[in-house]
ZAMARGU-4260 file (C-alpha; in steps of 0.2 Angstrom, whole numbers, plus 5000, padded with zeros to 4 digits):
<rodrens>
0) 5057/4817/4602 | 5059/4832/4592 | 5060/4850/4598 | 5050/4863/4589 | 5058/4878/4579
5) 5044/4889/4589 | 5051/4884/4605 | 5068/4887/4601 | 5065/4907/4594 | 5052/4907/4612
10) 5070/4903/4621 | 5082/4913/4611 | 5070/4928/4614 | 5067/4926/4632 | 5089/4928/4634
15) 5087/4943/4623 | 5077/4953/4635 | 5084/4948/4649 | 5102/4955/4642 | 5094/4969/4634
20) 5086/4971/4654 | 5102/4967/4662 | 5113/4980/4651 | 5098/4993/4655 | 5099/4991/4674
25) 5116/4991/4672 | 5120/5009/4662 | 5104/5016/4674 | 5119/5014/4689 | 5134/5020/4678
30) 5128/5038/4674 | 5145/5043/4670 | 5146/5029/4653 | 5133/5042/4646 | 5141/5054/4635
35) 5134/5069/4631 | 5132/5070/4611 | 5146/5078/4600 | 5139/5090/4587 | 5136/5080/4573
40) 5148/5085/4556 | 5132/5088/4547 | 5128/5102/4560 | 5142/5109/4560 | 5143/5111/4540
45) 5124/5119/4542 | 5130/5133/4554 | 5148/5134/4545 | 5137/5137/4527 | 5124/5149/4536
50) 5138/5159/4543 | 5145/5162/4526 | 5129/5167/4518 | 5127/5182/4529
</rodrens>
C-alpha cells in the first residue's frame, strides 16, 4: 500500500488554497489592516534629484 507522490502534491495544494482563500476572506472584513502605501525611497530620490535640476 503505497501512496503516490501525485497524491500527496494534489493534497498539499488543496490546504494552499484554502489558506490562501481563508486569509483572503479574512483581510476582505479588516479593511483597516490595509495600509495605504508609503512613497517608496526610490521616489522620493527621483522628485528630490528633479527638484535640484531646475
Amino acid at each position: 500500500m503505497s501512496i503516490k507522490l501525485g497524491s500527496i502534491v494534489m493534497v498539499l495544494m488543496v490546504f494552499f488554497i484554502a489558506k490562501i482563500s481563508f486569509e483572503t476572506a479574512i483581510a476582505e472584513k479588516n479593511p483597516e489592516s490595509i495600509n495605504e502605501r508609503s512613497p517608496a525611497s526610490i521616489d522620493q530620490s527621483y522628485r528630490d534629484h528633479m527638484m535640484t535640476k531646475h
